[in-house]
N, C-alpha and C positions, 0 to 999 in steps of 0.2 A: 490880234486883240484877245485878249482871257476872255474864258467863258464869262466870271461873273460880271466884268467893265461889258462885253460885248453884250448882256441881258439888259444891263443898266441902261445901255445905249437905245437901245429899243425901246426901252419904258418909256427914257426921253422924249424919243421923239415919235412913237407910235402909241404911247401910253399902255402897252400889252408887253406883257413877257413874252420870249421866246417862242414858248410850248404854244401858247395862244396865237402867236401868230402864224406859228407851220400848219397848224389845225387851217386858221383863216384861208392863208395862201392854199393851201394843199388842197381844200376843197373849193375855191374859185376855179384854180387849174384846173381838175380834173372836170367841173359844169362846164366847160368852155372848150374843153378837145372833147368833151361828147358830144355838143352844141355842133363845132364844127365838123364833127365828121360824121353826122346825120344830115346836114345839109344838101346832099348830091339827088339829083333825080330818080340814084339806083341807091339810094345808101338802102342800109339795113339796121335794124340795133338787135341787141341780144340784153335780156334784164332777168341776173337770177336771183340766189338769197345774198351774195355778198358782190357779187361783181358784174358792173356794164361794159356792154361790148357796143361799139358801133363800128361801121365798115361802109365808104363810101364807095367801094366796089372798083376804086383803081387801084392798081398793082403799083401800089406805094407806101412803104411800110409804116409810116407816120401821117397817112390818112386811113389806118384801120387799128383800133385801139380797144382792147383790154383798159380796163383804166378802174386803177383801186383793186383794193381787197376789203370788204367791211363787213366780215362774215356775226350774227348776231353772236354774245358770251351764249358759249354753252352747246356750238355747232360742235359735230364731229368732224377730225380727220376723214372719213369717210365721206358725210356729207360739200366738203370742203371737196376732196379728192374729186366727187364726180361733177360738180360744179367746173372745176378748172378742165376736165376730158370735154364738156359740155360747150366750153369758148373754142376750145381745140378746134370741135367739131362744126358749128357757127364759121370760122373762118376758114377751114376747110371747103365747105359747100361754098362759100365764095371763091375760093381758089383765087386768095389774096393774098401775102405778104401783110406780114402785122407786125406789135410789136403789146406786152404788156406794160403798160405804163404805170409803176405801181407806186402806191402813195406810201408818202414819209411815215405814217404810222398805221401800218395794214394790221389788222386782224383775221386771223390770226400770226402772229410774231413768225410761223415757222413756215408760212406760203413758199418762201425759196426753197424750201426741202422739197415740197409736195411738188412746183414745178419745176424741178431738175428730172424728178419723179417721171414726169409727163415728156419729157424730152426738151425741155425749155430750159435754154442756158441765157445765164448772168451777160449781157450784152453793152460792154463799155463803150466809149467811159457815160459816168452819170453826168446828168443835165442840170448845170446849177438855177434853182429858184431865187429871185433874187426881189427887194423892194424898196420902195423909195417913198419919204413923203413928200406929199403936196401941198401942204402947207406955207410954204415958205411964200415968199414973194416969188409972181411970177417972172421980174426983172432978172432974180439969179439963173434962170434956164438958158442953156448956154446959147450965144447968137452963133448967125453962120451966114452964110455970101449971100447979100441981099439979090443980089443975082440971080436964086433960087428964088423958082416957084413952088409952092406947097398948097394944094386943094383937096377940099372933099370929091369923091367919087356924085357923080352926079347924071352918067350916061352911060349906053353899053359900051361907047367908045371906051370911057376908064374901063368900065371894066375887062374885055380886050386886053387892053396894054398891059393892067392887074397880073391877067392869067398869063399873059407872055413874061413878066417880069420874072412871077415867080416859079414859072417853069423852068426859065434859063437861069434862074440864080439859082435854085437846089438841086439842078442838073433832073429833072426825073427823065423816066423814059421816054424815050419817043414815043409819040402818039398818046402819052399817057395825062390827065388832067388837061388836056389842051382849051377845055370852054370853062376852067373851074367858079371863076366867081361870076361870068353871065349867064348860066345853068342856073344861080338861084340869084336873081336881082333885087328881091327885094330883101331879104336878108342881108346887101350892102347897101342897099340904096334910099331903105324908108326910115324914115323918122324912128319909126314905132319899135326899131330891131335894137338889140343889144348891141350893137359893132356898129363903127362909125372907120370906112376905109378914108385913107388920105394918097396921094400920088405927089411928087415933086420931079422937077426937070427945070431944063431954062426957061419954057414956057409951057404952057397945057396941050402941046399939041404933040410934042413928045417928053411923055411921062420914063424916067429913067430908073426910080426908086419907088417902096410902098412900106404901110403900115399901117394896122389899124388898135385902135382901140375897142374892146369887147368888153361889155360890164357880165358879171357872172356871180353869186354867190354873196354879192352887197357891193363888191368891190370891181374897180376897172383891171385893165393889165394888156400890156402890148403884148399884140400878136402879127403873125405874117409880115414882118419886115425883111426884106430884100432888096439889095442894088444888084442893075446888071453888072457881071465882073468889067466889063469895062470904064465901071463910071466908081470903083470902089476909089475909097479914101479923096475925094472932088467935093464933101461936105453937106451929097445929099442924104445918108440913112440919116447926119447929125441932124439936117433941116426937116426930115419927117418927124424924129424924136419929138425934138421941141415941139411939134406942132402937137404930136400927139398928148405932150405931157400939161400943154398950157388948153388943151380941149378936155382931158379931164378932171382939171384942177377947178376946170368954168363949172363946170357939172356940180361941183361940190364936195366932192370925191377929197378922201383926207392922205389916202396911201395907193398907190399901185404896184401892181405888181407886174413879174415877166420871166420865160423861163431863157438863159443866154445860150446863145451858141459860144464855140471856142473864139469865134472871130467877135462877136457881138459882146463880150464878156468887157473888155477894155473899156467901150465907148459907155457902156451901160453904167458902169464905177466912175465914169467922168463925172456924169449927171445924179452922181449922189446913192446910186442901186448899192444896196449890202447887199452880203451874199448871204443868205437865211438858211437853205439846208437843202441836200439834193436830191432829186427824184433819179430812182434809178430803173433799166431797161430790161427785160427779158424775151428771146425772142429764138423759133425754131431755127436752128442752123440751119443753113443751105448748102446743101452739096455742090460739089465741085467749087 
């Protein structure tokens, strides 16, 4: 689609241009991976003039995040420079694996110079952000094998299965996040929390898929969705989806948002997601 149909399309149906909306998403995103990776019993955060760090203290590069650049008009290069040695050094004394997650329109424009600068290379590919609205009739979300069960998290038991799911669907290391969401229970489990976890299987007793929704910056947006590879394309991430997208719609909620993986990109454009603009990665090489 052309830039100006694709603007018009958004006006349509989000009532916001573009620009307005990458601001929107881009700053929900980034409330919402510092949210979660402040969550751990070891995390840590780092807050300077332009840029927050959080670091949940396992050795997993997208549970320790850099996130944004929003340095005030009028910073120096300089000021900028020792700022960025400053996260360096923050994720250093954790002796973590990170990554800088940096937003669609950092301040200032020329951060990739400065951290090339620092030894931080351009880390592909970028992570497309993606939205959808909720407006529509909840009847158009798409159905799936009544067979599937779909529930909220509601015991340690879920959350268990939770942390097992999503340890074997993103592969991390061994030994590494093994108790991640019964470590903070109430953060899935209360009413009061921004994030509402969901699980689906053939019954509740083995949970095989997860997702939740997290509100952050005014707006909802999927996160943490995961099937074990054994149970992939069986129709339960589509049976978490929908649950998750007809639980935010209840809320009141006009548009959500989400950021896709390469696998998760397809199913996400089934259920109506355009793709909005990319966030992109930076992160120390590793040797060998």
């Amino acid at each position: 689609m052309l830039p100006t149909a694709f603007n018009e399309e958004l006006i349509k149906q989000f009532g916001r241009p573009r620009d307005e909306l990458i601001h929107l998403v881009d700053r929900h995103t980034l409330t919402v991976q510092a949210w979660l990776s402040s969550r751990s019993p070891q995390a840590a955060r780092f807050e300077g003039l332009g840029v927050k760090a959080s670091s949940t203290g396992f050795k997993i590069p997208l549970l320790n995040l850099a996130l944004g650049c929003n340095f005030p008009a009028g910073s120096s290069e300089k000021d900028v420079s020792e700022e960025v040695k400053a996260v360096i050094d923050f994720f250093a004394k954790r002796n973590v694996p990170w990554y800088w997650w940096m937003s669609a329109q950092p301040s200032p424009k020329l951060i990739p110079q400065i951290l090339e600068e620092h030894g931080l290379a351009y880390d592909v590919p970028p992570l497309p952000a993606m939205i959808a609205s909720l407006s529509q009739d909840k009847s158009s979300f798409s159905t799936y094998d009544e067979k599937i069960q779909v529930w909220r998290a509601s015991s340690t038991a879920d959350l268990q299965a939770a942390s097992r799911i999503r340890r074997t669907a993103f592969e991390f290391p061994e030994n590494e996040a093994m108790t991640y969401f019964e470590d903070m229970p109430s953060n899935w489990l209360d009413d009061a929390s921004p994030a509402r976890l969901f699980l689906a299987g053939k019954d509740e007793t083995v949970p095989v898929s997860i997702g939740a929704v997290i509100e952050g910056a005014g707006i909802p947006g999927i996160y943490v969705m995961a099937t074990l590879p054994e149970h992939h394309r069986k129709g339960y991430g589509k049976a978490v989806l929908t649950r998750l997208l007809s639980e935010a719609a209840s809320s009141g909620s006009q548009m959500i948002a989400l950021t896709a993986s390469e696998a998760g990109f397809a199913l996400y454009s089934q259920f109506g997601f355009l793709h909005l603009f990319d966030f992109d990665f930076y992160s120390i090489p590793r040797s060998g």
